[in-house]
TORNU-142094 format. One record per residue: residue in three letters; chain; x, y, z of N, C-alpha, C in turn. Coordinates in pm, whole numbers, plus 50000, padded with zeros to 5 digits. Layout:
BEGIN
SITE rest kette neast nnorth   nup caeast canorth  caup ceast cnorth   cup
SITE  ALA     A     X      Y     Z      X       Y     Z     X      Y     Z
...
// end
This chain:
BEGIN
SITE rest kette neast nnorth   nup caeast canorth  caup ceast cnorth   cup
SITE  UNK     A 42645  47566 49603  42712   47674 49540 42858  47678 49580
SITE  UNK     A 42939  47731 49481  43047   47746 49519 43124  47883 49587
SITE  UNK     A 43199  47867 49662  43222   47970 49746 43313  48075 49657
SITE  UNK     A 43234  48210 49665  43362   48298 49570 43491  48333 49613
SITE  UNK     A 43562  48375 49534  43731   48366 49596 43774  48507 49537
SITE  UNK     A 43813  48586 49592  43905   48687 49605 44029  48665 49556
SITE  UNK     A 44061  48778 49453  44202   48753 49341 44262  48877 49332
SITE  UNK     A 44333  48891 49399  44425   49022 49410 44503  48997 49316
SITE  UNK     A 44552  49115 49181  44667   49109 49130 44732  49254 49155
SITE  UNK     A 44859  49250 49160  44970   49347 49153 45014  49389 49045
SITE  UNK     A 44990  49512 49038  45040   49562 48879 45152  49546 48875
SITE  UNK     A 45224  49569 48746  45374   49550 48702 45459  49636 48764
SITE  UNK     A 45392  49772 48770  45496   49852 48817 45529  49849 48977
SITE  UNK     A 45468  49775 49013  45513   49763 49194 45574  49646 49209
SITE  UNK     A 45644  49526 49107  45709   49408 49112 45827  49453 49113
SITE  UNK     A 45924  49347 49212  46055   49388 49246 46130  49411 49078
SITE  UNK     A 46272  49496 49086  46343   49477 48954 46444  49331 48955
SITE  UNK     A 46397  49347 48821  46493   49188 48769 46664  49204 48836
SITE  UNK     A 46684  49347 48766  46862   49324 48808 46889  49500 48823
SITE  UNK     A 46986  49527 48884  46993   49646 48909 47009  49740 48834
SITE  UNK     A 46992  49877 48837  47017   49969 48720 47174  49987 48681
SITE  UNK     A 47235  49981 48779  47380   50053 48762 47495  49959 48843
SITE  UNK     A 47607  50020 48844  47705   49955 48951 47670  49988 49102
SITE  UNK     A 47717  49931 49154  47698   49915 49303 47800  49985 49373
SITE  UNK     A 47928  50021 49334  48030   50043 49403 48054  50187 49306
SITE  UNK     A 48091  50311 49352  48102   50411 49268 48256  50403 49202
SITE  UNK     A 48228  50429 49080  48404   50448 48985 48492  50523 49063
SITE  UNK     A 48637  50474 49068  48755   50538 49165 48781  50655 49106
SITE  UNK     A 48794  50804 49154  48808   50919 49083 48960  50870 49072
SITE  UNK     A 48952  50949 48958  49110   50930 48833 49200  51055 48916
SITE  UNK     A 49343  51003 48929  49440   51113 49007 49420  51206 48864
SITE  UNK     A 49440  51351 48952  49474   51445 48849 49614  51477 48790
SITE  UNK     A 49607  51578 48680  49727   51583 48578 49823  51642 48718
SITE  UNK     A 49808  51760 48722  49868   51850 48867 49866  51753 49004
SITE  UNK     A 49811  51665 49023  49822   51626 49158 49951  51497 49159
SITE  UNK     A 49912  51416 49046  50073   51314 48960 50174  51425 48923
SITE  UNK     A 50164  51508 48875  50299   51634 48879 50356  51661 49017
SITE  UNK     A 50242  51654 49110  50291   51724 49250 50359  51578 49298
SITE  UNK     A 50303  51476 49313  50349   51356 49319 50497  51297 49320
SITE  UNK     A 50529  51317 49150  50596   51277 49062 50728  51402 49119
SITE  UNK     A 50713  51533 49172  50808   51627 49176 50881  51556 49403
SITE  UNK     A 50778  51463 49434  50826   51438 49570 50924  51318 49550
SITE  UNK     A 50934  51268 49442  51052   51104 49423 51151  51171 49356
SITE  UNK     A 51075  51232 49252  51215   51241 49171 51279  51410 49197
SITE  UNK     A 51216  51525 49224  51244   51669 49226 51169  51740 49111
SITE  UNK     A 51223  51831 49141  51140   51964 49037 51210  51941 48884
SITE  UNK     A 51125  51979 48851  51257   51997 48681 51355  52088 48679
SITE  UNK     A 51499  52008 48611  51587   52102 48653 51682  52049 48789
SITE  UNK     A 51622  52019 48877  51665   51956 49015 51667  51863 49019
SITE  UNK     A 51729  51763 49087  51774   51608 49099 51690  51605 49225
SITE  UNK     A 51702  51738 49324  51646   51683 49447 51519  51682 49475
SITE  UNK     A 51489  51550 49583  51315   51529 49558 51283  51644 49696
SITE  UNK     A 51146  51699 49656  51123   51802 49767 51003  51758 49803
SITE  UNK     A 50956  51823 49953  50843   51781 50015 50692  51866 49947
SITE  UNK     A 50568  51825 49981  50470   51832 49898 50411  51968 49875
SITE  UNK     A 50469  52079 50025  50430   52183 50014 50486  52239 49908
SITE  UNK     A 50612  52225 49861  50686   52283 49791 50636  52244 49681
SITE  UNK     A 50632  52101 49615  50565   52054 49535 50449  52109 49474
SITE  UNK     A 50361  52157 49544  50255   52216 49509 50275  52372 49512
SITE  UNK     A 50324  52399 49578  50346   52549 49512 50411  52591 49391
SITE  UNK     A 50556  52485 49322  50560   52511 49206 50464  52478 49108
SITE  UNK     A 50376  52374 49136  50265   52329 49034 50172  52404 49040
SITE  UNK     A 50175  52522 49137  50034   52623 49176 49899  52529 49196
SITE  UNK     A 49907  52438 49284  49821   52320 49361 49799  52399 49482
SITE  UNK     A 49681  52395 49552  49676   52469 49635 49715  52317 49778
SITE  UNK     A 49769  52359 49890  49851   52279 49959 49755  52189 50033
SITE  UNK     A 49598  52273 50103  49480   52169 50131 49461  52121 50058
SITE  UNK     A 49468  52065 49934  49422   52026 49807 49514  51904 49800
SITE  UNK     A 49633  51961 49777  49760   51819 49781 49724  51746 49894
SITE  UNK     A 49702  51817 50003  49757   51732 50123 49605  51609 50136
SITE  UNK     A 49472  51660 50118  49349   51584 50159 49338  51469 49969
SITE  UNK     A 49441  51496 49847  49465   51371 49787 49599  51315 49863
SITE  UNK     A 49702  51369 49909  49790   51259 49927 49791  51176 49983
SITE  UNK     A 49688  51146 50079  49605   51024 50169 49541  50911 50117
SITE  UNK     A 49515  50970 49982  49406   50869 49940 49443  50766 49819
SITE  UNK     A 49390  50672 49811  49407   50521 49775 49523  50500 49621
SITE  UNK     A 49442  50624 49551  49496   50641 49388 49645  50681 49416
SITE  UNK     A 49653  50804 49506  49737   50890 49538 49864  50780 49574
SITE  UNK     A 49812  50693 49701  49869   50605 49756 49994  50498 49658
SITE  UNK     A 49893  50481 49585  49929   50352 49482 50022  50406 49338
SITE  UNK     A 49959  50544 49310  50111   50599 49220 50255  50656 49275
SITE  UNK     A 50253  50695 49391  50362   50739 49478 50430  50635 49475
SITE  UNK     A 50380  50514 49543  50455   50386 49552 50518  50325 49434
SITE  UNK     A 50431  50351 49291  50471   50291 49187 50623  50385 49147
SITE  UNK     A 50586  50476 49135  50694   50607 49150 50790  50582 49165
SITE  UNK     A 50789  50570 49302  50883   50530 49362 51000  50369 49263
SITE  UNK     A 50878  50300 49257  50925   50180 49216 50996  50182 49096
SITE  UNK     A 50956  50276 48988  51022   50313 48851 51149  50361 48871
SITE  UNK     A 51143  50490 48957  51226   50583 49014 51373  50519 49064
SITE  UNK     A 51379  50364 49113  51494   50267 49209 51486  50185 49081
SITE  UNK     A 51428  50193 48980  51420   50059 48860 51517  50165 48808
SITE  UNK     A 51477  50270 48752  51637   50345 48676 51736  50364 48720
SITE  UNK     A 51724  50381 48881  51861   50406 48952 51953  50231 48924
SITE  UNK     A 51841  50167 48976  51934   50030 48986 51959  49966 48822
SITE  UNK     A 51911  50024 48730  51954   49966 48588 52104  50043 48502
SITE  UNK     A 52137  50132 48619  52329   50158 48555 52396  50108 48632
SITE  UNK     A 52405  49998 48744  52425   50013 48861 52566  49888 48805
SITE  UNK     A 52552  49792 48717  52685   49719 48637 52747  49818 48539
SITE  UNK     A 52762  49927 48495  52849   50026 48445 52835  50127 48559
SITE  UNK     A 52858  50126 48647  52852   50185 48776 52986  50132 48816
SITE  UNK     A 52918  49997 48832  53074   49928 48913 53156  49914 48864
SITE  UNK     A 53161  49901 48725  53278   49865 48600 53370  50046 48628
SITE  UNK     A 53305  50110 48643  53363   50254 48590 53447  50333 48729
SITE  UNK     A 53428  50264 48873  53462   50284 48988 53575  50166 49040
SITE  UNK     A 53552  50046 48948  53623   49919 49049 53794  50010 49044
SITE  UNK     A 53807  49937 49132  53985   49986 49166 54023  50162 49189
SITE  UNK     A 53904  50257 49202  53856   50353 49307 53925  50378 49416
SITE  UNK     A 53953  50496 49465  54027   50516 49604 53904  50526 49694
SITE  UNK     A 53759  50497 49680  53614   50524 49761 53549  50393 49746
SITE  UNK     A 53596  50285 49713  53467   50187 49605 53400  50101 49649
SITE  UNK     A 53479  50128 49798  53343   50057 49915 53256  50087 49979
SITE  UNK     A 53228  50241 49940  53107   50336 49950 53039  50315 49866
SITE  UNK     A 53090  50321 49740  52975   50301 49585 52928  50170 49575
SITE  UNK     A 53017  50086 49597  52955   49933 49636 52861  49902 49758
SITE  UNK     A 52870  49978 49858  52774   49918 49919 52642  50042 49888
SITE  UNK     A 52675  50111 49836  52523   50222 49831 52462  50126 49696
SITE  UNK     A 52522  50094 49607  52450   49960 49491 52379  49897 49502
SITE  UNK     A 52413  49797 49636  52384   49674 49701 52270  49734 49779
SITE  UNK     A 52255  49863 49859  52136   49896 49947 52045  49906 49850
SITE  UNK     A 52100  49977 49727  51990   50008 49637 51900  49902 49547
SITE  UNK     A 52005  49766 49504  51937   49670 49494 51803  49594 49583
SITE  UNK     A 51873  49638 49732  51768   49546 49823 51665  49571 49851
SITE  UNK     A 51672  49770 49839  51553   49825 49808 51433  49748 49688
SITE  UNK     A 51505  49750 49629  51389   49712 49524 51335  49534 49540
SITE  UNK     A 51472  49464 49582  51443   49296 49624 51318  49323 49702
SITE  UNK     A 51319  49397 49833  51213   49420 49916 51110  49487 49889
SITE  UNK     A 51081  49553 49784  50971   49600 49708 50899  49529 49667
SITE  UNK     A 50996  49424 49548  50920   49272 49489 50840  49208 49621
SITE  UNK     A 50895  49168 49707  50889   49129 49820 50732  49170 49893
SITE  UNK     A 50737  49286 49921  50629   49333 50014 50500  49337 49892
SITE  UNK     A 50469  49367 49770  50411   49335 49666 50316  49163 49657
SITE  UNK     A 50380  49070 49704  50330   48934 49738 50311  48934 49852
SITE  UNK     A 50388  49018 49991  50363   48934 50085 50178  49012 50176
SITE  UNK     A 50133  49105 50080  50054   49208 50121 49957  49110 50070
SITE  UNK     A 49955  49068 49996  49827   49021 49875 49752  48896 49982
SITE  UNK     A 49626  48902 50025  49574   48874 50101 49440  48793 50014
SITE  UNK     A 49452  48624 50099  49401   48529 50012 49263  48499 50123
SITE  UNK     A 49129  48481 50023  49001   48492 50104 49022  48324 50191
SITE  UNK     A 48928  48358 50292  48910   48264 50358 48921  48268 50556
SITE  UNK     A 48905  48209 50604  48918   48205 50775 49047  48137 50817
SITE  UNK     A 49041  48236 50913  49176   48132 50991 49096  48136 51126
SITE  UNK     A 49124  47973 51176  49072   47980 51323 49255  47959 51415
SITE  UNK     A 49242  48021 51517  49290   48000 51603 49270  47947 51738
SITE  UNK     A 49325  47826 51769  49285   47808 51892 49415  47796 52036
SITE  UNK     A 49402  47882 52120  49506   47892 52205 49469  47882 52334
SITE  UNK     A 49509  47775 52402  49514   47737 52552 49559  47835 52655
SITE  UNK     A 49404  47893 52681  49424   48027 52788 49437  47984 52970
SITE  UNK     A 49451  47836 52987  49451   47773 53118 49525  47873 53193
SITE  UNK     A 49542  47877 53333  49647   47959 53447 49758  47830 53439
SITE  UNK     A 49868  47845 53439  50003   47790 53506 49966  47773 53620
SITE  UNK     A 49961  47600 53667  50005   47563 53786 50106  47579 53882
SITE  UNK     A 50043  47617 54001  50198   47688 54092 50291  47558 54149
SITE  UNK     A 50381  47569 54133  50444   47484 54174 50519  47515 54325
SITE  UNK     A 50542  47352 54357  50597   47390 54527 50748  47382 54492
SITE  UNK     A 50776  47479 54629  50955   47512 54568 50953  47446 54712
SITE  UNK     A 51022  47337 54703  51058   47327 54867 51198  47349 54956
SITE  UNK     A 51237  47367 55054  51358   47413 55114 51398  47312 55183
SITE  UNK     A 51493  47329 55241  51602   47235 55316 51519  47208 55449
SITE  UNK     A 51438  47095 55483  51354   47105 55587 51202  47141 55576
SITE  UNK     A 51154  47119 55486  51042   47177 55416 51006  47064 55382
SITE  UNK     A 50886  46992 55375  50799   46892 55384 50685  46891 55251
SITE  UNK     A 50668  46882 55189  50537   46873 55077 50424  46865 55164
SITE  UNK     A 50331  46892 55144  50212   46874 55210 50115  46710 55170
// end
């Protein structure tokens, strides 16, 4: 006779899933309208004003409440439009900056306006700049560095013998 054999099957519904339901990583919350206003009022100023003001202020004309500004202005979105901001903000300054100089050359001041131009250009050179030099390419770096002690050396004197 032949020996009987035992056949377990597993129903369907206890088999692993094929592929996952959803994303894995949660969607980046979107900056708000008021929080890019509060933002947008620290580079460039309030409307009306040229001058840029700090965030408390910022948010009190936007009626933002100031824990509110302050626990987004930390964060990643927040991070990354300020900076862009910024970056637009030195792109208009520095795009009159040749009818700037045309309209000052031969000036009783024009080596003030010339060199505030030139800072303002380098600003932005170094913007381009830090933009590539951040961008971080996968892979290992090994290092290997020779942690030996320095051998002491003999100092010898006038009458002093080596051993």
């Amino acid at each position: 006779m032949r020996p009987a054999t035992a056949s377990v099957t597993v129903p369907a519904m206890f088999s692993p899933p094929v592929a996952s339901a959803g994303p894995r990583t949660p969607p980046k919350a979107r900056l708000p309208k008021d929080i890019r206003d509060v933002l947008t009022a620290m580079v460039r100023g309030l409307p009306g004003d040229e001058q840029p003001v700090d965030f408390v202020t910022a948010a009190k004309h936007y009626h933002v409440a100031v824990d509110r500004a302050r626990r987004w202005l930390h964060r990643g979105e927040s991070v990354a439009f300020l900076r862009a901001e910024r970056r637009r903000y030195r792109t208009e300054l520095c795009s009159a900056n040749e009818a700037h100089l045309a309209r000052i050359r031969g000036g009783p001041n024009a080596a003030a306006a010339v060199r505030s131009v030139a800072l303002l250009e380098n600003l932005d050179r170094d913007d381009a700049q830090r933009g590539r030099r951040e961008q971080v390419s996968p892979g290992l770096t090994i290092v290997i560095e020779n942690r030996a002690p320095p051998r002491p050396e003999f100092i010898s004197h006038a009458g002093d013998q080596k051993p």
